[in-house]
N, C-alpha and C positions, 0 to 999 in steps of 0.2 A: 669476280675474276674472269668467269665464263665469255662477260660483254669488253673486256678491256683483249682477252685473245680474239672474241670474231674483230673488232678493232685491226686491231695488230696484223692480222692476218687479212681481211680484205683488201683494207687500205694500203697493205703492201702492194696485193694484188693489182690496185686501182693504179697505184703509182706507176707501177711496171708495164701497164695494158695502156692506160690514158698516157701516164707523164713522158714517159720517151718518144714517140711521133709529137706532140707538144712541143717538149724541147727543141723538135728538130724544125715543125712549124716555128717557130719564135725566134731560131737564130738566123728562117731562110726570110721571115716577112719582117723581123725586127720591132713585133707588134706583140707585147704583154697580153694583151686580154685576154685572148681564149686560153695560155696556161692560168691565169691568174685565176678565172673565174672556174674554170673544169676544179682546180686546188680549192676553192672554198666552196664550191658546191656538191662538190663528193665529200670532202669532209663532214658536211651537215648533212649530207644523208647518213653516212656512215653515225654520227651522233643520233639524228632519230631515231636510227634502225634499233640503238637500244636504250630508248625509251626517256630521251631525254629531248624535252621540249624547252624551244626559247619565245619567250615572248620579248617584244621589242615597240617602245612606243618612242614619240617624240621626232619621230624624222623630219616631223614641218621643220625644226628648230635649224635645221642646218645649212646654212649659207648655201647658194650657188657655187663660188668660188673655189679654190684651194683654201684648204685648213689646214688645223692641231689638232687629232682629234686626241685625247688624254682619257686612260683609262684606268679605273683601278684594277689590281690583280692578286686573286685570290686564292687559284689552283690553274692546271693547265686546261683543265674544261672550260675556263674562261676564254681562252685566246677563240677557241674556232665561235663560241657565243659573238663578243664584240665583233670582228672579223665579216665573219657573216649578218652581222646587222648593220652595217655601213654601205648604204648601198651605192658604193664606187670604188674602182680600184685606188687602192692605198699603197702607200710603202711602209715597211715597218724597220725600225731601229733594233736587231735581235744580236742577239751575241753569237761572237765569231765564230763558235766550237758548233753550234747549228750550223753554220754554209759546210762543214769536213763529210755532213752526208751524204752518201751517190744519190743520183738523181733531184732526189729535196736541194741538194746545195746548189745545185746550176739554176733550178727553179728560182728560187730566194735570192740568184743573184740576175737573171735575166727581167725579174720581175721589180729592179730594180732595190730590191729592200736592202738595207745596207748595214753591214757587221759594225759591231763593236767589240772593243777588248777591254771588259771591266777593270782589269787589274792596272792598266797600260795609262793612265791619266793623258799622257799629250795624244796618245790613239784614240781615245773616246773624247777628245774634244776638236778632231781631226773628221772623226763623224759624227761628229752634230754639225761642225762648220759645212760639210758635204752636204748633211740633211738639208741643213737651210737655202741652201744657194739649189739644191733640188725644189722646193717649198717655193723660191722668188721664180723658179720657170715655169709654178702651176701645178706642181707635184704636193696633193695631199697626203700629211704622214700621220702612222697612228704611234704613239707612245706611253709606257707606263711610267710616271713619275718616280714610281716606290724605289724601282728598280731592280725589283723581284718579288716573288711573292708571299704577300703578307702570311706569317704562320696561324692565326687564328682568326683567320676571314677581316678583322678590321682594319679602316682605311689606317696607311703608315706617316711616317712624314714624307713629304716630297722632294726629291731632288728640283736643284732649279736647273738645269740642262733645258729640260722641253719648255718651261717661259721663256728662255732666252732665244732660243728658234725662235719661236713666236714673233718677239719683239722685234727681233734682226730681218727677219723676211714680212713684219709687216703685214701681218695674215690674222684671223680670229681663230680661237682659241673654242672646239667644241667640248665642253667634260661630259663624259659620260660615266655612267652609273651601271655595275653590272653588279647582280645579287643573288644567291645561291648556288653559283658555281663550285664552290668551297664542302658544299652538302651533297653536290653530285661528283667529286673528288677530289678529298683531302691534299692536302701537301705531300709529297714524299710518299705519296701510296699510288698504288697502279689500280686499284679497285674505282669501277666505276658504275654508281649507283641511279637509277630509274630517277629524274624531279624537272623542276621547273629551272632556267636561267633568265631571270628577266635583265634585261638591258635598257635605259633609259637614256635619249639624248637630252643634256640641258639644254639652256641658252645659253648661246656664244657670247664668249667677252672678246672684245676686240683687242687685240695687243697692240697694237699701232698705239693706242692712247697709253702706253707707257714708255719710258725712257728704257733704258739699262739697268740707271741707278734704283730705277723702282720695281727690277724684278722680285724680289721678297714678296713687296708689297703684292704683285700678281699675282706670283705665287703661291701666299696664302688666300688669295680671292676664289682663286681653282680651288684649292685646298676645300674650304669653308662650302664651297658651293656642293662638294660632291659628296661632304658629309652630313649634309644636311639633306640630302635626297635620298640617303642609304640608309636599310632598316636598324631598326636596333643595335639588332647583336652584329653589324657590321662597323656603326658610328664608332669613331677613337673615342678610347678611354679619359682621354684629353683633351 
């Protein structure tokens, strides 16, 4: 509990000292990067700092271009893992009750990442439609399938949302693999424990070579690919 309050408490800190000249940088230059990357690289120090290491292989695997990148998710120690192993600015698909925080919300929205309203069905298919048409201008997006996070570290089923971006914007499709996150903190607990989080990029499937009607069929391609790369006690029971 000791490492989730220094957390809590620096990265407030960080937010408050870094994030607002940032903000104010970003809305006078209208240029993302420097808050994007100041936000994920203080966060993974602030992860180092207690005692949790990421290891990340596979980078050759990843297109030049705009992508999908697709991730599973296991606990929130995953998000700055993935995150910070992507090396480029991304946007993310996060849910709308995240932008209602000062500072973090202007951040998440100037940095382009775009809300969703789980429960709102024509709203969340209002941004995915927004995702994609971001995606066809060169804008790479990260997303988790699941839709949240799995309660006992193994992969879920997949929503088809992120193949259908895919397919619509004509982009490949990166899955990634992250493993251990779940053992440096649980679901629904704030305790965060000392280990390893390895991250793995696959190979990219190209979604261009499917229609609509075969998004299923994609679907489970991701699907199959990323459970087949995940250790034991992560692979579906199914």
């Amino acid at each position: 509990m000791v490492r989730t309050v220094f957390i809590a408490i620096f990265l407030s800190l960080y937010i408050i000292v870094v994030g607002i000249p940032l903000l104010l940088w970003t809305v006078i230059s209208r240029n993302p990067d420097a808050l994007y990357w100041a936000g994920v690289k203080g966060v993974m120090f602030f992860v180092r700092s207690v005692g949790v290491r990421v290891e990340v292989s596979g980078l050759e695997r990843i297109p030049s271009g705009a992508c999908l990148f697709i991730a599973n998710h296991t606990s929130s120690a995953d998000a700055p893992a993935v995150v910070g192993a992507i090396p480029r600015r991304i946007a993310i698909l996060l849910k709308k009750s995240l932008f209602k925080y000062p500072i973090v919300g202007q951040a998440f929205t100037l940095a382009h990442f775009i809300p969703v309203e789980r429960g709102n069905h024509e709203s969340a298919i209002a941004s995915l439609e927004k995702a994609t048409a971001a995606m066809r201008e060169g804008q790479s997006f990260l997303i988790y399938p699941e839709g949240t996070r799995s309660p006992d570290g193994r992969l879920q089923e997949f929503k088809r949302g992120a193949v259908v971006m895919a397919i619509k914007a004509g982009l490949p499709i990166v899955p990634m693999v992250c493993a251990g996150a779940q053992k440096v903190m649980e679901k629904r607990s704030l305790v965060i424990r000392p280990g390893v989080i390895t991250v793995e990029f696959l190979a990219p499937i190209d979604a261009s070579a499917y229609t609509f009607e075969q998004r299923d069929e994609l679907n489970k391609r991701v699907h199959a690919a990323m459970a087949t790369a995940l250790p034991e006690d992560q692979k579906p029971l199914v």
